[in-house]
Every structure is written in C-alpha cells, then in structure tokens.
N, C-alpha and C positions, 0 to 999 in steps of 0.2 A: 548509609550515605550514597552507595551506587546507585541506588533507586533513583534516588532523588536527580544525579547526573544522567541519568538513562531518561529520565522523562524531560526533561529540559532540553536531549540527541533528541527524542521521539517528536517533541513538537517544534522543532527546527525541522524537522523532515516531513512532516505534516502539512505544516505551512510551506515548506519548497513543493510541494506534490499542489495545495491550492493555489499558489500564482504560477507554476505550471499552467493547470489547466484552466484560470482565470484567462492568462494571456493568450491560449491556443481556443478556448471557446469564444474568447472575443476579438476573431481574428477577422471577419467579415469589418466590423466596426475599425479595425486598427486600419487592415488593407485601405479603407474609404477617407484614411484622415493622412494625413503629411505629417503629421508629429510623430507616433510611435509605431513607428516602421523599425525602428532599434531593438526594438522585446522582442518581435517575431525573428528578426537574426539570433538574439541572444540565446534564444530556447530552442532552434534549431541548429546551432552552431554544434559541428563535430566534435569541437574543443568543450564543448558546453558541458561540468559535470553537476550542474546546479539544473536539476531535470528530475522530473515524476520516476522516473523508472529505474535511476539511480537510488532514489530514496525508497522508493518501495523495497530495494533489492536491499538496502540494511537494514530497512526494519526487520525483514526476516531472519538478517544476523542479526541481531537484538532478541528477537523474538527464540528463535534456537537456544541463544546465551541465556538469556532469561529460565526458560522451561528444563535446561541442562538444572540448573542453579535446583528449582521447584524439587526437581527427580530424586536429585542427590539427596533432599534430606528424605527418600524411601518415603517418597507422595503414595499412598496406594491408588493404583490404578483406575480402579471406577472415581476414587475422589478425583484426581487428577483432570479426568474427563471431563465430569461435572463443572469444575472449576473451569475448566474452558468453553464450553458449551453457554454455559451463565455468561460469561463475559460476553460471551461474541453475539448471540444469537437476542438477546431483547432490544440491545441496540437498533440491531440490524434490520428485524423484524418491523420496530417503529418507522425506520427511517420507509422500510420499501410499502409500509399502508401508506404515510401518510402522502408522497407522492402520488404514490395511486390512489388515491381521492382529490389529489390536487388535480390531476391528469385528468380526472371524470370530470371534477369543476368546470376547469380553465378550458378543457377540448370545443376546437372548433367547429366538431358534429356532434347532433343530437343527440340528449343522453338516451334516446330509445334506440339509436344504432348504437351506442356504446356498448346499452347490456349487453344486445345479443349479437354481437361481434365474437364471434370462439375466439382470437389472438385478444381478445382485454382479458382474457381466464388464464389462458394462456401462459400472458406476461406474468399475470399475479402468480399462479403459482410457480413457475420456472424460476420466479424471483426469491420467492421465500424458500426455494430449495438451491439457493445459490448457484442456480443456473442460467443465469442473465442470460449467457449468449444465444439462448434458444428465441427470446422473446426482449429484447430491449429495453421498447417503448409500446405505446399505445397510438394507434392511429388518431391523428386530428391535434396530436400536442405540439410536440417540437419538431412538424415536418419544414420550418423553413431556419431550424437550428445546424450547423455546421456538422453537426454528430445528432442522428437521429436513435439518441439514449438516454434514462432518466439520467439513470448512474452510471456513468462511467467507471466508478472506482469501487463499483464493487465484485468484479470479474476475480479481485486476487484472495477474496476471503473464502472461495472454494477451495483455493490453495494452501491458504492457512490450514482451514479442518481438514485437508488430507495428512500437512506438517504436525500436527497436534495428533491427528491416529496415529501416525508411525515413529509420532516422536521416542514413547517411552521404548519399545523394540529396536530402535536405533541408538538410542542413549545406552541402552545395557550393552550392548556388541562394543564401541567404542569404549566403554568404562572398559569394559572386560579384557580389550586387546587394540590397543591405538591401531595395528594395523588394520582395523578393521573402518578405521577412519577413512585410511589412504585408499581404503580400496572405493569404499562410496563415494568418495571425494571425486576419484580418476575416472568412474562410470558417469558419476551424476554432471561434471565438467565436460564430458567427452557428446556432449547433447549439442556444447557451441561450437563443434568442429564441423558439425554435418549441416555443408550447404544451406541458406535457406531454400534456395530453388525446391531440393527433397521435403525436405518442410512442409512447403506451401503443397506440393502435389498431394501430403497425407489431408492437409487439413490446414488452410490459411493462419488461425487462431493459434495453430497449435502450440507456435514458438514463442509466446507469450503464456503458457499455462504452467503447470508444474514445474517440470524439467529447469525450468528457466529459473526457479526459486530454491529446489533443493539444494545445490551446492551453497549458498549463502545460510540459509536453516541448519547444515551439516558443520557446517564450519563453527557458527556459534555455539552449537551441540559440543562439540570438541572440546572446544577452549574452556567449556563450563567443566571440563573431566580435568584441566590444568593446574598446578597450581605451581602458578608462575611467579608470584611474588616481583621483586626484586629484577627477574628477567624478560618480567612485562617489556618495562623501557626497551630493552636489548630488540625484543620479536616487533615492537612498535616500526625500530630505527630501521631493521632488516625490510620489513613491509614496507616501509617509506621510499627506501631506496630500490627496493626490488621493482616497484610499481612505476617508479620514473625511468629505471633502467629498460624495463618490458616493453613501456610505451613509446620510447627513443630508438629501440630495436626491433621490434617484433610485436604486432597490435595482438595475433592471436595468443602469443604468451602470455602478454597484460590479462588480455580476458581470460585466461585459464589459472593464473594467481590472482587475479581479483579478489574470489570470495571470499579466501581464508585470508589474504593483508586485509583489506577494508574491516575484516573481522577485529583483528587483533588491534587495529588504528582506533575503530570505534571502543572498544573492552578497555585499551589505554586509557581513552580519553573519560570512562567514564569514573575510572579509578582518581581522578582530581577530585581536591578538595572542594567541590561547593558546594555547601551546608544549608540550600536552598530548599527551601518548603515549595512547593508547588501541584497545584491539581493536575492529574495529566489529562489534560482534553485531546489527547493525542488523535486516539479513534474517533470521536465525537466530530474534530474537525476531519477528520481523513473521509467518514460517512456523508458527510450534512456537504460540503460543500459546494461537490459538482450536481446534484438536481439544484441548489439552490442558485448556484451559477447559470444554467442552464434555464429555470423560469421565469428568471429577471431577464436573460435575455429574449424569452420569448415575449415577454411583456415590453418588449423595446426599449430594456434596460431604462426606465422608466423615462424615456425621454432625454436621459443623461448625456452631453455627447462628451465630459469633460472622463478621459479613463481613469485617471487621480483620482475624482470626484466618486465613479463611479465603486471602484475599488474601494475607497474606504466604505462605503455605505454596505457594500456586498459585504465584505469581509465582518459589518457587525451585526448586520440578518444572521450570517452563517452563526458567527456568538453567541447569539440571542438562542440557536434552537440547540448546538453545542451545551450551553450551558444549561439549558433547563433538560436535556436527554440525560448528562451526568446525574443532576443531584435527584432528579424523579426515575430515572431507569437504572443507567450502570451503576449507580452507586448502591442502587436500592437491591438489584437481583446479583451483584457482587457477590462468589463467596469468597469469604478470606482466611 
C-alpha cells in the first residue's frame, strides 16, 4: 500500500516541478500582460516552498527510501543495476531523439548547416550521456526562449545514476553501523555551509549538481534501515517541529536538518491508508514537460494569450506523450 501513497507524493511533486517551470518559462508572456504578475511573485517568493528544487530534493528522499527498501530484501547487485538502468535510461533516451528531431524540424536554419554544425553532434551525444550541460540546445531552436535549453530537467538524472552506483555501498555501511549515517550525513550537509561566492569561483553549475542531492538520497537510505513502527508519528512530530523551530532561529540550521525531517515527514505520510490504484506517470511527466513547454512556446504558444487557456492545452500535449512513453516504453523495458 506505500507504493501506492509514494506515487500519488511522486506526482504531486511532478506536477509542482511542471507549473514551476510552466510559470518561469512563460515569463516574458506574464511580464507583458497586467493579469498574472501574482505567479511570478508566487514562485520567486523566499517564503515560497511550493518550487521545482524543493521537489526535486524529495524525490531523492523517496528515491533513497524506496531503493533502501529494494536492497534490504538482498537485491543482488548486477540485478539491482539493471533494474535501474531499464527504468531510467529508455525513457530518457526517447525523450532526448525525439526533440532532437524536433529541433532539426522546427530550426530556423538550414538543415544543411544543421548537419554539419559540430555542436548539433555535440548536443546529441552529451545528451544521451546525461550531460546536458556540456551542449544544451541546438543553434536556430529556442534562441529567442527565456532559457536557451531543450530540457531543462534533465540536468539531475546524472545525479540520480551517480545515487543508484553508490547506492548499494552506502546502504550496507549504514545497515551495518547507523553511525556510519551520521557521518555521511554531516560530510554530505557540510557542502551547504561553504559560501556560494567559493562555489561559483570552482565552477558556476556546481552547486546545483550532486552534493546538493546526497544528503536527501542518504537520508531516505537511513530510514529504509529503520523500523520505526509505531515511532514514525513521534520522528514525524519532532521534524515538524524542528523545521519550524530552525526556520524562526536560524535559516542555516533549517537547511542542515532539512533532509533528514522532510525525509521522515514525506515516509510518514506515506504510511496513510489510501488504497489507491494509480499509474505513476511521475517520470514521464517530470521528462516530457519542459521541451514540450519550451516548443509551444517557441511556436508563440500558438497564438494563445489566455495563460489559463494556455496551460490547460500545455498540460494535455505533455499527457498525451507522458502517457503513450509509459504504456510503449517504461512499462514495456520495466524489470520487475
């Protein structure tokens, strides 16, 4: 029955991460209208925890929780792998051709400078090796898009398949000796102490890459070695409280207990009874969205200026390719 409430978290958080970046990619169109000037406060507000980077950061505590769970029943190792590699990587794979054929389409240079452009080869393969940020986009697509990138959201699934290799060597150290939590815990946290100024001088991107996801992946990892029964509630009420405490005292304390309360809040919630069937389009939508955002608006959001209007139409394109990538790809290269 967790499953069932873990997918139901996942695409709540899917969905917060698409009208995220719905309202932030269609910010030139908001800027230009007198009505929804409100969204871009909403999603920029400091207060704001209803934001893309928030939910990224649990999916990873879901995703940790989850793969502790897998480990425990003695997954052997190469199946383990497999099983992640299938999941993540046909999706994936579909999502970054099929834009890059849309990008050759739709480009508004000749597809004889296309071919022999070295950055269209480029993009293609830095993409398929989950390394977006070497190569973006493709010259001539979305040079007059507010973010010049197919996908944006696929920058954090390099991060995942580092999480998934070092998942299973991380899980046996903590099985083995919870101290061994505390210590990954206070290394992998100790990444949001150091200035961004330092940061930016290594490498702009950097503070957005790994570092920024282990502590939440470590934390889920944990609590899957728990068995808390009964004193779930108890660690729920303490992270409830700790978290309001932290943020009314001390911002950098909040953000150094973040990952493990948000952990134990989200494992709570998902321990409720709702006996809901449901597909998890989780990934499917977290994939498809932002190119599909991103070429409706290079196509001038088809004329639409109504953003209501606009957004329902968006939101069932992205459906439409969400749900045919499940039942013809992920469902099909799934192993279970």
């Amino acid at each position: 029955m967790y499953k069932s409430n873990f997918t139901i978290i996942k695409l709540i958080l899917a969905f917060i991460v698409f009208i995220t970046h719905f309202i932030f990619l269609n910010k030139y169109v908001i800027e230009s209208s007198n009505q929804y000037h409100y969204l871009l406060k909403f999603i920029s507000s400091e207060y704001n925890f209803f934001n893309a980077e928030i939910a990224v950061k649990i999916f990873f505590s879901i995703s940790g929780y989850l793969i502790g769970l897998s480990l425990s029943n003695k997954t052997q190792i190469n199946t383990f792998y497999k099983k992640r590699i299938m999941r993540i990587y046909p999706s994936y794979i579909t999502v970054v051709l099929m834009f890059f054929l849309i990008a050759l389409l739709l480009n508004t240079n000749s597809l004889n400078i296309i071919i022999f452009d070295r950055e269209t080869y480029v993009y293609l393969f830095s993409n398929l090796l989950t390394l977006n940020f070497i190569q973006p986009s493709i010259k001539g697509f979305l040079d007059q898009n507010i973010i010049n990138a197919i996908n944006g959201s696929l920058w954090t699934i390099k991060n995942e398949l580092v999480c998934y290799f070092l998942a299973p060597f991380m899980f046996s150290l903590i099985r083995r000796n919870k101290k061994w939590f505390l210590f990954l815990y206070i290394i992998s946290v100790s990444w949001f102490v150091i200035p961004t100024e330092i940061i930016n001088e290594i490498h702009p991107r950097l503070s957005k890459q790994f570092p920024m996801f282990i502590p939440f992946f470590i934390s889920g990892l944990f609590l899957s070695t728990l068995n808390l029964r009964r004193k779930l509630y108890l660690f729920n009420l303490f992270s409830i409280l700790g978290l309001i405490s932290a943020y009314l005292i001390n911002y950098l304390i909040f953000t150094l207990i973040f990952p493990i309360c948000i952990t134990f809040i989200i494992v709570y919630l998902s321990k409720n009874n709702l006996d809901i069937k449901i597909k998890d389009y989780s990934y499917g939508l977290y994939l498809w969205h932002f190119p599909v955002i991103q070429t409706i608006y290079m196509m001038n959001n088809f004329g639409i200026t109504n953003l209501y209007k606009l957004f329902i139409i968006t939101f069932s394109i992205i459906m439409f390719f969400v749900y045919l990538n499940y039942v013809f790809i992920e469902d099909r290269f799934r192993i279970k």
